[in-house]
C-alpha positions in Angstrom: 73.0 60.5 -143.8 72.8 57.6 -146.5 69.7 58.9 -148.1 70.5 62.1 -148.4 73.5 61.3 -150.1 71.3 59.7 -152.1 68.9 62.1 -152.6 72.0 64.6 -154.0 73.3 62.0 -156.8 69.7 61.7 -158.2 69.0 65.0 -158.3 72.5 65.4 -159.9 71.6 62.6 -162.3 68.3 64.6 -163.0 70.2 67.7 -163.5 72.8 66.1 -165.8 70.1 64.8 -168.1 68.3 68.1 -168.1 71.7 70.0 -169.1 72.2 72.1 -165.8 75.9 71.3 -165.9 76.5 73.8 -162.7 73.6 72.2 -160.7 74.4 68.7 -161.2 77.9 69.1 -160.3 77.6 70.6 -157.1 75.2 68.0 -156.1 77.2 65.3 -157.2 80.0 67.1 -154.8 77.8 67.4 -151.9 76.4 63.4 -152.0 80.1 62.8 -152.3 81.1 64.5 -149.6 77.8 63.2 -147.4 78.7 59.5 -148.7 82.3 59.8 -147.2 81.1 61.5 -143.7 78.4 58.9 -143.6 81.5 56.0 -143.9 83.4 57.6 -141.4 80.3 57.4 -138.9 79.7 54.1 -139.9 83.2 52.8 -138.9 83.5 55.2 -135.6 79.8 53.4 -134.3 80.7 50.2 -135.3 84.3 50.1 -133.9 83.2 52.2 -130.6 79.8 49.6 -130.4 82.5 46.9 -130.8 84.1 47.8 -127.7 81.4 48.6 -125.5 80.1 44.8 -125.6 83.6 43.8 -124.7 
């Protein structure tokens, strides 16, 4: 989920510098959108992980 949040802010970064203003901006909204779902994962496995050792 990391890299293709990733993969969405460089091609955003690409688009930027190419001048596709619409393009860039969606995929800067989609690898922010993927970043945040990919924290929220990280905390549920880690917290539910947690708890199974215990």
């Amino acid at each position: 989920m990391l890299h293709y949040a990733v993969v969405f802010l460089v091609i955003a970064l690409i688009a930027a510098v190419f001048g596709f203003g619409g393009i860039a901006a969606s995929a800067v909204g989609i690898a922010k959108i993927l970043f945040v779902v990919f924290l929220v994962l990280a905390v549920v496995s880690f917290l539910f992980g947690r708890n199974r050792r215990l």
